[in-house]
C-alpha positions as a Markdown table, in Angstrom:
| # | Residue | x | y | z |
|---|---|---|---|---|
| 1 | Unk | 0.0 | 0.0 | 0.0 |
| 2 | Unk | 1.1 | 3.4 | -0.7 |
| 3 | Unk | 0.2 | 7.1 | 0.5 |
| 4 | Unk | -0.3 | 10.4 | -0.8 |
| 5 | Unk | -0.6 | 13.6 | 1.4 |
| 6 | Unk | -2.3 | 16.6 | -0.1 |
| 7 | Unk | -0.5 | 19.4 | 0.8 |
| 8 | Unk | -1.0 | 22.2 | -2.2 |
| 9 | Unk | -3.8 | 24.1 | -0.7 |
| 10 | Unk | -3.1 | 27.6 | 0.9 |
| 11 | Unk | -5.1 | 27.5 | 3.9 |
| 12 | Unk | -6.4 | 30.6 | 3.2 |
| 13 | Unk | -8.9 | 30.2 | 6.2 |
| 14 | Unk | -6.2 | 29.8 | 8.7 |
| 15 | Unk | -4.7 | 33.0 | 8.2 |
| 16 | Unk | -3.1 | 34.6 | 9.8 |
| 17 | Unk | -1.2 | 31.2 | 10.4 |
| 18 | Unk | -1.0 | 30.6 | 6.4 |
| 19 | Unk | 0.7 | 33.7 | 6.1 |
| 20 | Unk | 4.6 | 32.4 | 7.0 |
| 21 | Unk | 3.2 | 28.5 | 6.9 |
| 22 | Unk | 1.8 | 26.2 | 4.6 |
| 23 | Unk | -1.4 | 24.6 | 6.6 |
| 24 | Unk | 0.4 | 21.0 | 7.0 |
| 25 | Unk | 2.9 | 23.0 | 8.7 |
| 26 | Unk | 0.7 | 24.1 | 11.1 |
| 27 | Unk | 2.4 | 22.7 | 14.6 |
| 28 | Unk | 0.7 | 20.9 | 17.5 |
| 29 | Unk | 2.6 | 20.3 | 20.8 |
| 30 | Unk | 4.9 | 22.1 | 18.4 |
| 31 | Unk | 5.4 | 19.4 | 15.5 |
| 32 | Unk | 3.9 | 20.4 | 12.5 |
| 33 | Unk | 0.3 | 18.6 | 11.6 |
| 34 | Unk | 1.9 | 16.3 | 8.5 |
| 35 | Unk | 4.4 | 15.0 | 11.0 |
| 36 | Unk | 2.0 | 12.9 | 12.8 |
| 37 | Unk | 0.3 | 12.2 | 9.8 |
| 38 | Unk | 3.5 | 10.7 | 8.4 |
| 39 | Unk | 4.1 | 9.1 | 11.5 |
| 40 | Unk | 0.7 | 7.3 | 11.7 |
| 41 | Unk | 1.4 | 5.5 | 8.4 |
| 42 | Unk | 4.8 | 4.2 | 9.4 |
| 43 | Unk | 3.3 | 2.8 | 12.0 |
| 44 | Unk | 0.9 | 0.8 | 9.5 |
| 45 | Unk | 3.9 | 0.0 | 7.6 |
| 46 | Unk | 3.4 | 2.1 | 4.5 |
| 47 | Unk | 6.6 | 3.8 | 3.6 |
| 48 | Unk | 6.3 | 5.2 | 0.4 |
| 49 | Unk | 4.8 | 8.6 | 0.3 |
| 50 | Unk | 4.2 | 11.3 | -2.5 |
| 51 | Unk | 3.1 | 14.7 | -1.3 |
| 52 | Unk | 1.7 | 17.4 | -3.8 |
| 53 | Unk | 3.1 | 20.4 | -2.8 |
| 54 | Unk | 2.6 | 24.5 | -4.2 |
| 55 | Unk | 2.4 | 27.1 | -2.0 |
| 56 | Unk | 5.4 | 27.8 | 0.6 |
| 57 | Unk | 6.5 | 24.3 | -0.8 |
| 58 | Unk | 10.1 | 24.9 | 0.4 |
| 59 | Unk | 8.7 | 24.7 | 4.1 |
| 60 | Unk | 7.9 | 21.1 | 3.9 |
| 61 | Unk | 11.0 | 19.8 | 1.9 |
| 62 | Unk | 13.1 | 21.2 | 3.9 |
| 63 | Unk | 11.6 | 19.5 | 7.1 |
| 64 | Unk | 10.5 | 16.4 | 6.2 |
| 65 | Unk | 13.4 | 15.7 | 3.4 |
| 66 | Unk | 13.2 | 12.5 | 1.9 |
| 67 | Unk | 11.8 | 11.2 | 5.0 |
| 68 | Unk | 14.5 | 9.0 | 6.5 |
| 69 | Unk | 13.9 | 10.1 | 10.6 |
| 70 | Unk | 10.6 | 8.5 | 10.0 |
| 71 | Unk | 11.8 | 5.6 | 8.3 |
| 72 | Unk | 10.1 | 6.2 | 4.9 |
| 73 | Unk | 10.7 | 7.5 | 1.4 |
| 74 | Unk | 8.6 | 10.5 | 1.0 |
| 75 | Unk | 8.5 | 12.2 | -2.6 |
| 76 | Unk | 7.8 | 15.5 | -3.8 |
| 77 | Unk | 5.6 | 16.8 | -6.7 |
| 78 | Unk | 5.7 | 20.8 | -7.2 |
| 79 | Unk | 2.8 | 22.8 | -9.0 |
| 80 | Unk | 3.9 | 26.0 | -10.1 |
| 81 | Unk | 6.4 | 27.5 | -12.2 |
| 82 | Unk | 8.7 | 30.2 | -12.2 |
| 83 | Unk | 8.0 | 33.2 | -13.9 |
| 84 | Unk | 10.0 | 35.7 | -16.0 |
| 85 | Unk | 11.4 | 37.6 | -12.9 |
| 86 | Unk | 12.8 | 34.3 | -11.5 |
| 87 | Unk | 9.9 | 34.2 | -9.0 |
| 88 | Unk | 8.1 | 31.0 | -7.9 |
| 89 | Unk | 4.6 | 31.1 | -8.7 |
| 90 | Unk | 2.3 | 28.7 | -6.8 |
| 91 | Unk | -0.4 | 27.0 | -9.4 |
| 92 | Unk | -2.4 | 24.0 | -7.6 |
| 93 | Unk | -4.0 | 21.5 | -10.1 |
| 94 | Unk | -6.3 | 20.4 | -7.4 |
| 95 | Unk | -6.6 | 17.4 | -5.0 |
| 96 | Unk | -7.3 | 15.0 | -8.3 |
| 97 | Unk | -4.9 | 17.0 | -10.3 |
| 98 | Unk | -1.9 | 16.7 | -8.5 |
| 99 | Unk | -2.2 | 13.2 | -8.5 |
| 100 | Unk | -2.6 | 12.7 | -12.1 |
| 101 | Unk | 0.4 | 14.9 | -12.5 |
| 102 | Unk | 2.2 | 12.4 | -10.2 |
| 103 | Unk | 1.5 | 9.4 | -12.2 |
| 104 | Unk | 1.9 | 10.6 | -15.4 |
| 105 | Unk | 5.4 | 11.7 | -14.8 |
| 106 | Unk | 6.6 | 8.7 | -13.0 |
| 107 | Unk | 3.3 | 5.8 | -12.9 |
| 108 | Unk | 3.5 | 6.1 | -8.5 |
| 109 | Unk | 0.2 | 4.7 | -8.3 |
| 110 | Unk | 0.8 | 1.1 | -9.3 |
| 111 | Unk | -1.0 | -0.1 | -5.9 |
| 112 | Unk | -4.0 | 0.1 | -3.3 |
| 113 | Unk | -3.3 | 3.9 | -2.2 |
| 114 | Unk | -4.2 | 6.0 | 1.0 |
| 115 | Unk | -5.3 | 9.9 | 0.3 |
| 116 | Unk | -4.7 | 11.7 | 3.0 |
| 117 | Unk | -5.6 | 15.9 | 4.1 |
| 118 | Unk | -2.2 | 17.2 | 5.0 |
| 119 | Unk | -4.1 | 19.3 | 7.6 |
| 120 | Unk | -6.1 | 16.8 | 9.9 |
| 121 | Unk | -4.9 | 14.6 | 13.0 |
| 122 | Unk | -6.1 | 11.0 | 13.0 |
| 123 | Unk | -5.6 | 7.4 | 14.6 |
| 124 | Unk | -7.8 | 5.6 | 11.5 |
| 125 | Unk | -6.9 | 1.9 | 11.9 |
| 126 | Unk | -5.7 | 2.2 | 8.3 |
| 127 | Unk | -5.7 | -2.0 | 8.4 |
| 128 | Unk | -9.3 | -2.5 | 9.0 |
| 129 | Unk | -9.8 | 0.4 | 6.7 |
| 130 | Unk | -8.3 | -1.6 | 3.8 |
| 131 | Unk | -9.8 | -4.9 | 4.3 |
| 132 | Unk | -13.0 | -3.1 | 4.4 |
| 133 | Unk | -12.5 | -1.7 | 0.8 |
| 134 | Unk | -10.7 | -5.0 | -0.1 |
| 135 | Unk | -14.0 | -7.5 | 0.9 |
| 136 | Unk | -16.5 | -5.2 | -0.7 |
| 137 | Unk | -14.2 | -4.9 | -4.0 |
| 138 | Unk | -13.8 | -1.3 | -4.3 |
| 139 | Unk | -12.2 | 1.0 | -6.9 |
| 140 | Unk | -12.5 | 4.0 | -4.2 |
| 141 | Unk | -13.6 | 4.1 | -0.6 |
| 142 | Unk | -14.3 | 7.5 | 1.5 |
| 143 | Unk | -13.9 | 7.5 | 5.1 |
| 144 | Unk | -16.7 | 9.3 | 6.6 |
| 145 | Unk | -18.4 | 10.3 | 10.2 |
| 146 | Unk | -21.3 | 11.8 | 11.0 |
| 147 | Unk | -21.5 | 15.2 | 11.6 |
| 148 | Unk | -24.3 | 17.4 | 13.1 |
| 149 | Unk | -26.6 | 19.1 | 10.7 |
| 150 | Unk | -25.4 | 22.6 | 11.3 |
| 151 | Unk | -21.8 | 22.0 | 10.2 |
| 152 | Unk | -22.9 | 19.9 | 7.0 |
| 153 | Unk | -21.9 | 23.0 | 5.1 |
| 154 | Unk | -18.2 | 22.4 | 5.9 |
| 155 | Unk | -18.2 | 19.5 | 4.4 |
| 156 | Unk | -18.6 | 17.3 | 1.3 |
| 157 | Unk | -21.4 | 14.7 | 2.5 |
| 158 | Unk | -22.1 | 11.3 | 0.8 |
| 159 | Unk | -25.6 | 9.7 | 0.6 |
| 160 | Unk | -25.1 | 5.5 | 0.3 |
| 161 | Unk | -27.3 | 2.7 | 0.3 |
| 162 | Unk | -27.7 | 0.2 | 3.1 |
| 163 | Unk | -24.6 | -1.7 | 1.8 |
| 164 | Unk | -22.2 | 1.6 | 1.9 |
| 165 | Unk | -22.4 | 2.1 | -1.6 |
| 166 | Unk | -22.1 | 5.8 | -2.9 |
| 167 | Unk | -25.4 | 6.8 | -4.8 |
| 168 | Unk | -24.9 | 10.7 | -4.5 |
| 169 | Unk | -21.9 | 13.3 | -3.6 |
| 170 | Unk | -22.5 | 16.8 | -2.2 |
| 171 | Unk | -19.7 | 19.0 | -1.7 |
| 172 | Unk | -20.2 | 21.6 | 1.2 |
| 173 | Unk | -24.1 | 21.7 | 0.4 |
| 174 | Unk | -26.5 | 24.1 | 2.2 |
| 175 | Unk | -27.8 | 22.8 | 5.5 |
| 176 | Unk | -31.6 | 22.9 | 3.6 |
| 177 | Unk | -30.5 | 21.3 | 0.6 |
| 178 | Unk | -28.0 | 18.4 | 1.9 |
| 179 | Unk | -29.8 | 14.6 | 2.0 |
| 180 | Unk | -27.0 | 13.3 | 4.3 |
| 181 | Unk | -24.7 | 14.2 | 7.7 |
| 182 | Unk | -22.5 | 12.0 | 6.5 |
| 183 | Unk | -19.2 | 13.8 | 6.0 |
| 184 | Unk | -15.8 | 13.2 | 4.2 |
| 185 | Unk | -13.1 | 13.1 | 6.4 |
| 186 | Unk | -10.8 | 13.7 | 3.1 |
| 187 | Unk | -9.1 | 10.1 | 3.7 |
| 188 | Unk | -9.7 | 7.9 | 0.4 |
| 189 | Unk | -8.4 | 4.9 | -0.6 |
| 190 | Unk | -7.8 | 4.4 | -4.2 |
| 191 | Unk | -7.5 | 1.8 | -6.9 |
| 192 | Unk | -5.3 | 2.7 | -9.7 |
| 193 | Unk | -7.8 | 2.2 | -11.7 |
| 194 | Unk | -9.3 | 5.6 | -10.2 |
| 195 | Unk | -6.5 | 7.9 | -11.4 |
| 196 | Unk | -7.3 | 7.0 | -15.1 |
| 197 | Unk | -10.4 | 8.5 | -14.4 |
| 198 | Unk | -8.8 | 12.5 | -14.3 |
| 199 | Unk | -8.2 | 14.6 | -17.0 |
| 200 | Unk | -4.4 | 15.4 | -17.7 |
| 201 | Unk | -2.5 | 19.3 | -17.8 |
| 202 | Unk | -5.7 | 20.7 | -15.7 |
| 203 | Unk | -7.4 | 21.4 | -12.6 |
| 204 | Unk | -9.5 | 18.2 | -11.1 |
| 205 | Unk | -11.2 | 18.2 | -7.9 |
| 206 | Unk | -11.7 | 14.7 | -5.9 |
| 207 | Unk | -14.9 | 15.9 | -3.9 |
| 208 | Unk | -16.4 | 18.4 | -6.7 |
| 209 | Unk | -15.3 | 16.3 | -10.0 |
| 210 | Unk | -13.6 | 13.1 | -9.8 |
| 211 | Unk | -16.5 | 11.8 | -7.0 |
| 212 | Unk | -19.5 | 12.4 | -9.2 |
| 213 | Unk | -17.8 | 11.0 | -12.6 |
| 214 | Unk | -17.2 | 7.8 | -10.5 |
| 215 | Unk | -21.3 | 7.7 | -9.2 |
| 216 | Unk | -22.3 | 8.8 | -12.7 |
| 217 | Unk | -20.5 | 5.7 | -14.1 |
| 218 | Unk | -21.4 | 3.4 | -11.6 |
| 219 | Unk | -18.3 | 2.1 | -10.5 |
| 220 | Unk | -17.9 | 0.6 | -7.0 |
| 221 | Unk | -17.5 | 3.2 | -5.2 |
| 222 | Unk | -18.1 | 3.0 | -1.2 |
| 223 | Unk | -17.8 | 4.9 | 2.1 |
| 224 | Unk | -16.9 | 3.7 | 5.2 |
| 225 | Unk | -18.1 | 5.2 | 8.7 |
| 226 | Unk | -15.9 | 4.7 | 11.0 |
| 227 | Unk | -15.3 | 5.3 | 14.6 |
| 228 | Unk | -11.6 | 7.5 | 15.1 |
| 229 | Unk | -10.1 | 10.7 | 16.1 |
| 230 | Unk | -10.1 | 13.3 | 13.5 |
| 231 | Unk | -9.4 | 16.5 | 14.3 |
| 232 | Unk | -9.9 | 18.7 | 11.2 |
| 233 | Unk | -8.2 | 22.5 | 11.5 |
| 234 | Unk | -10.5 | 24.3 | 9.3 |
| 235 | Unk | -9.9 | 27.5 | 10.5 |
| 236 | Unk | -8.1 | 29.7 | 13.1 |
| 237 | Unk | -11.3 | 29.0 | 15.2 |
| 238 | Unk | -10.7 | 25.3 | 15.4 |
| 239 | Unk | -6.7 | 25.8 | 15.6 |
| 240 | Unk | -7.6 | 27.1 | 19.3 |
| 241 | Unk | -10.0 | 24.7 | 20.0 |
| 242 | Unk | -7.9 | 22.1 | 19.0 |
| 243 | Unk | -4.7 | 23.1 | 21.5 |
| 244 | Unk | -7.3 | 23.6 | 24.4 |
| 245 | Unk | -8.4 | 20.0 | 23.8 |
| 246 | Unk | -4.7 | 18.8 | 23.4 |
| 247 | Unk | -3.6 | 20.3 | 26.9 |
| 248 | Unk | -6.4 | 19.4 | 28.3 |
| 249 | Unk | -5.4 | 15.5 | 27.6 |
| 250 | Unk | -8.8 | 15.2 | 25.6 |
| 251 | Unk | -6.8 | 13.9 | 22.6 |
| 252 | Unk | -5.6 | 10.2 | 23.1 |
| 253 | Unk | -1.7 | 9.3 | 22.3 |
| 254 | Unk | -0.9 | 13.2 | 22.9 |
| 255 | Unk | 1.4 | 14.0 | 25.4 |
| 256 | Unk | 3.0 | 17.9 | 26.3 |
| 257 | Unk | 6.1 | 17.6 | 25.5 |
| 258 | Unk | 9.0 | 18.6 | 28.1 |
| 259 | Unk | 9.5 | 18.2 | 31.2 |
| 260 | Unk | 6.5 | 18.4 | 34.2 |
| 261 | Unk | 8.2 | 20.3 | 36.8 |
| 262 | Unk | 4.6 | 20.9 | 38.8 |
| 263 | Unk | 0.8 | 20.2 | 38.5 |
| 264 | Unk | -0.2 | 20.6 | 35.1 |
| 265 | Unk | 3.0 | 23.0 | 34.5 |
| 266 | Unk | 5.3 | 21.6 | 31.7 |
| 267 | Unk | 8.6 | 23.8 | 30.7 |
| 268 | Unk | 11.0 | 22.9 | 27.7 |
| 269 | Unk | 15.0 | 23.0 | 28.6 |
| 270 | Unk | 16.4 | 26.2 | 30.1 |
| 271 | Unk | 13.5 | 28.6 | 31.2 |
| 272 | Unk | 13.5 | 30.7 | 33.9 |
| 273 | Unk | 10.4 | 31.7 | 35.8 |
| 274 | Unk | 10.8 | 34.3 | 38.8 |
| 275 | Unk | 7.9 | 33.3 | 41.3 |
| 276 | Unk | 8.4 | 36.3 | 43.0 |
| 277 | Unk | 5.7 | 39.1 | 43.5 |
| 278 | Unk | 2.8 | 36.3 | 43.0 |
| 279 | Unk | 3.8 | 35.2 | 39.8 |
| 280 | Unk | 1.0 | 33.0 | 39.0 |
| 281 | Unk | 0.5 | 29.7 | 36.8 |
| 282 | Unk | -2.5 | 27.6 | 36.7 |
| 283 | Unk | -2.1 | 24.3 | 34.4 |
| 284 | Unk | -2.3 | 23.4 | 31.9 |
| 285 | Unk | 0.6 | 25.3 | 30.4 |
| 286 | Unk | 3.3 | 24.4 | 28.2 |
| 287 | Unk | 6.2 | 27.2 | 28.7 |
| 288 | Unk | 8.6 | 26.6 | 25.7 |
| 289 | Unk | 12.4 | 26.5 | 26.0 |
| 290 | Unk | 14.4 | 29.7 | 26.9 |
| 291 | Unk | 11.4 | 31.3 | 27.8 |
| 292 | Unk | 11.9 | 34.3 | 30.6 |
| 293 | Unk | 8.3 | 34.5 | 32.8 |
| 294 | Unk | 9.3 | 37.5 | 35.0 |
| 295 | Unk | 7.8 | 38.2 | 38.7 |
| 296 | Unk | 4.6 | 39.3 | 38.8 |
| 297 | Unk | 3.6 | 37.6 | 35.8 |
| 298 | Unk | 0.0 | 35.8 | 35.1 |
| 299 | Unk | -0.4 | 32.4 | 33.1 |
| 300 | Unk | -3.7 | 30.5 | 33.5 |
| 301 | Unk | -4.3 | 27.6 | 31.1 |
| 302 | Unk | -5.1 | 25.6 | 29.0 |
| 303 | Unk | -2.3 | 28.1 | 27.8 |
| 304 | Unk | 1.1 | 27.2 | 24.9 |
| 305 | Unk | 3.6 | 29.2 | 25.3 |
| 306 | Unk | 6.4 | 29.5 | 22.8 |
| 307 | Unk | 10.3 | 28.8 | 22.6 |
| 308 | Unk | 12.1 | 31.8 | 23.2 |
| 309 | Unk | 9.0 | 34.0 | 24.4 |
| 310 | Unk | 8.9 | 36.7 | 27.0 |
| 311 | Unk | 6.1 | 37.3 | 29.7 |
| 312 | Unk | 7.0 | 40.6 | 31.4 |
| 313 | Unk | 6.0 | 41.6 | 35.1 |
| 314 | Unk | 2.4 | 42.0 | 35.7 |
| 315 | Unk | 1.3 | 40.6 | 31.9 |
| 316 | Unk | -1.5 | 38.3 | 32.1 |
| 317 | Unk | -2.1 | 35.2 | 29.5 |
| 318 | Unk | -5.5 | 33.3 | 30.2 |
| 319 | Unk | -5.9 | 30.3 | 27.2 |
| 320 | Unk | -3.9 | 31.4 | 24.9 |
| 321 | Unk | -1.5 | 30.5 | 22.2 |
| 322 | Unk | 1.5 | 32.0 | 21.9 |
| 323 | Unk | 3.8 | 31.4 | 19.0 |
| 324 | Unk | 7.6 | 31.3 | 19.3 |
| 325 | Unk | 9.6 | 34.9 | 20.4 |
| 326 | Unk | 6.7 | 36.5 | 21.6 |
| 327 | Unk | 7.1 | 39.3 | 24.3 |
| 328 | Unk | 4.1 | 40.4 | 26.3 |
| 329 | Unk | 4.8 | 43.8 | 27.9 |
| 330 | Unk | 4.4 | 44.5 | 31.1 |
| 331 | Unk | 0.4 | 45.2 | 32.5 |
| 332 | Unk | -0.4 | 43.6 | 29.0 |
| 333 | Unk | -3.8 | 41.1 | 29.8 |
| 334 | Unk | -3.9 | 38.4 | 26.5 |
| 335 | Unk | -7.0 | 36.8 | 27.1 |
| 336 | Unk | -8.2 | 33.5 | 24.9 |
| 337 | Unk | -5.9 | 34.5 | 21.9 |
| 338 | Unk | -3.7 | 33.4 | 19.3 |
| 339 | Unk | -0.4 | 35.7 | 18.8 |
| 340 | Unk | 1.8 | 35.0 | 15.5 |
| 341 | Unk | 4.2 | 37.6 | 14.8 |
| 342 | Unk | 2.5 | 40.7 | 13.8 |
| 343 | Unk | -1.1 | 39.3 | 14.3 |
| 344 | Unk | -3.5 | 38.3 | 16.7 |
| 345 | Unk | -6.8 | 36.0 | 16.7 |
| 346 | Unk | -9.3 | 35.9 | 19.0 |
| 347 | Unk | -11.8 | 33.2 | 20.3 |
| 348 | Unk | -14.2 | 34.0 | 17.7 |
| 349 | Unk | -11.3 | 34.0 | 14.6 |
| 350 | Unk | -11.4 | 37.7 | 14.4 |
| 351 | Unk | -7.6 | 38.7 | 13.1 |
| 352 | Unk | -6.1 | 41.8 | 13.8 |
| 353 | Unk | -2.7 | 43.6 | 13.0 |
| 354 | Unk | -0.5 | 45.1 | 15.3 |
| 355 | Unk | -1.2 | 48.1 | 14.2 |
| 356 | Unk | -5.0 | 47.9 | 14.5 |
| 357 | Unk | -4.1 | 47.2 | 18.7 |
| 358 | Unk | -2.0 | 48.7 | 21.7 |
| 359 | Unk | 1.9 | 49.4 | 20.5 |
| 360 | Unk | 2.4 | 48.2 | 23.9 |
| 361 | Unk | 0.8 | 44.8 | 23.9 |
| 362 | Unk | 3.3 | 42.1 | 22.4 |
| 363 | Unk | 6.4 | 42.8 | 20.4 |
| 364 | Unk | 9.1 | 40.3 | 19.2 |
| 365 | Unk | 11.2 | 38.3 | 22.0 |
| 366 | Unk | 14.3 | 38.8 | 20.0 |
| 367 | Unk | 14.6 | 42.9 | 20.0 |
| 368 | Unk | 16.2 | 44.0 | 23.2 |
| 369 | Unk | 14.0 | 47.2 | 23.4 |
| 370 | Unk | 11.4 | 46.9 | 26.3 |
| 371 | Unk | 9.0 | 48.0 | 23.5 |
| 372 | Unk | 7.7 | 47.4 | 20.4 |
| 373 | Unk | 9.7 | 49.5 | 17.5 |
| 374 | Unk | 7.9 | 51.8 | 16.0 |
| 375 | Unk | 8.1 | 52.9 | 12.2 |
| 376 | Unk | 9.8 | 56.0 | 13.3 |
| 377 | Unk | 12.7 | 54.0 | 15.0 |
| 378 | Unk | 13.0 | 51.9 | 11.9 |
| 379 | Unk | 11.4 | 50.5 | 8.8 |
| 380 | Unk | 11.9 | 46.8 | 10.3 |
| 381 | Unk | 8.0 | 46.3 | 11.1 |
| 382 | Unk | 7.1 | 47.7 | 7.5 |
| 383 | Unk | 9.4 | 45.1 | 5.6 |
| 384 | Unk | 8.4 | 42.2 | 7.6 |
| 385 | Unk | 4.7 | 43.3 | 7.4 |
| 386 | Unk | 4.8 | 43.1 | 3.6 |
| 387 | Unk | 6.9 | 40.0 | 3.9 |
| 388 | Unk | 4.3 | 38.2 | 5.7 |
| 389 | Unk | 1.6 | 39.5 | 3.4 |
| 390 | Unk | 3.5 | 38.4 | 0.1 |
């Protein structure tokens, strides 16, 4: 059995995140998303993995490689091009796209093959999966799970018949006009047979195009529901519900990494927290390594802290996630946010830019100033704020 991760997309509806990552990259516990993902099929002894890859594609390659710490061969495939001013232009073909690209350049899909979102966590017991889609002789299975009617429209939905068998497909209908709660988790398993199926040198969709060619057809085509963690980071909103959960030790096989140095308190190597003044810290936190938490200073979980950060005297940080080198400044309350870089999310996925808040609410770990810089000091914030943007 082989794999493919689909890893081309933008994640457009994670920004700010998306800005400086691509989406697999996305970390939890502070290891990117695809990592587990990659980890979960060594475990079922599939070691031969192609990943489509487009936007920040240099972000993955360079830290997965050719996949060796995991002990398997992971493969690239790049859509894009490079245009006149020596600039890389990303150009997704789609989920079905890429993977025709992939086989016509080099025929990867000779075998029963695993699809798999580059942006979800799951456990899938990918060996009962398979002889699932093995005893009912399927060209293409879909791995689904109910979902409540309200979030149907997040979702391509599948309507079967008693046997499992795929009669209709619905990508992301309307709540009013879906006939199923049945949703695709985005894991597949293909036949090669099903990659003859897509159109060459275009953009082809699996949920919106490939899916209802195989139903118009006929073709045994089948979903599976199946009981297993997935943990699907749609958006920013989700991101912070899904860290909550994680610290929380609501997600099986997930630990916080470091070390436990009190209840619910976990630090990486070589921070230093004053406990002077009434510093406070109610778990769970994570406090990454060479973080400073001065005295006087507030952190009240479920709460991520990243390496390299700064929580001055009095700052107060109530659920939040902070991404690496952040300084909070001093008096500063962060309550039930996301901070990356320039940006801030709240609960509610509302993003905002530094300049739309307080100068004196975060600032980067690494600049020795007590405060934030200021376009009048220097043009630094201005370049990196078009960097992050581009």
């Amino acid at each position: 059995m082989k794999a493919m991760i689909l890893a081309a997309g933008k994640g457009t509806r994670v920004r700010p995140l998306t800005y400086d990552l691509p989406k697999p990259m996305i970390p939890i516990l502070g290891k990117p998303v695809m990592a587990y993902l990659v980890e979960h099929l060594a475990k079922y002894g599939i070691t031969e993995i192609m990943v489509n890859v487009s936007y920040l594609h240099e972000k993955i390659e360079e830290y997965f490689g050719e996949g060796h710490q995991y002990g398997v061969q992971i493969g690239y495939s790049f859509e894009g091009y490079t245009n006149d001013a020596g600039e890389v232009v990303p150009q997704p073909l789609g989920s079905a796209g890429g993977m025709k690209k992939i086989q016509d350049f080099g025929g990867f899909f000779d075998d029963t093959t695993i699809v798999l979102c580059g942006d979800a966590l799951i456990d899938l017991d990918i060996k009962s999966a398979l002889f699932e889609h093995r005893r009912k002789g399927a060209l293409a299975s879909v791995i689904t799970r109910e979902v409540p009617w309200d979030k149907v429209p997040n979702y391509g939905v599948v309507v079967t018949d008693p046997d499992g068998r795929i009669r209709a497909f619905q990508e992301k209908p309307s709540e009013t006009e879906a006939l199923s709660n049945f949703a695709s988790t985005g894991i597949y398993i293909f036949e090669p047979e099903v990659i003859e199926l897509i159109p060459t040198d275009r953009p082809f969709d699996i949920g919106s195009e490939l899916f209802p060619l195989m139903v118009e057809k006929g073709l045994p085509f089948y979903a599976q529901t199946r009981r297993f963690n997935w943990i699907d980071i749609g958006s920013v909103k989700d991101y912070w519900e899904v860290l909550q959960s994680v610290l929380m030790g609501e997600v099986a096989n997930m630990d916080v990494p470091g070390i436990q140095v009190d209840e619910g308190l976990w630090v990486g190597l070589n921070t230093s927290i004053d406990w002077a003044d009434g510093t406070r810290i109610e778990g769970p936190v994570y406090i990454g390594s060479g973080t400073r938490v001065e005295a006087g200073a507030t952190i009240i979980g479920p709460t991520w802290i990243g390496h390299g950060s700064h929580i001055c005297s009095g700052a107060e940080v109530v659920r939040s996630v902070l991404f690496e080198y952040t300084r909070v400044l001093p008096g500063v309350a962060l309550d039930e946010m996301i901070v990356f870089k320039d940006y801030s999310v709240d609960r509610a996925g509302e993003m905002k830019h530094v300049s739309e808040c307080d100068p004196d609410a975060w600032a980067n770990a690494r600049d020795r100033r007590s405060k934030r810089r200021t376009d009048d000091d220097t043009n630094t914030n201005v370049t990196e704020r078009k960097s992050i943007k581009a």
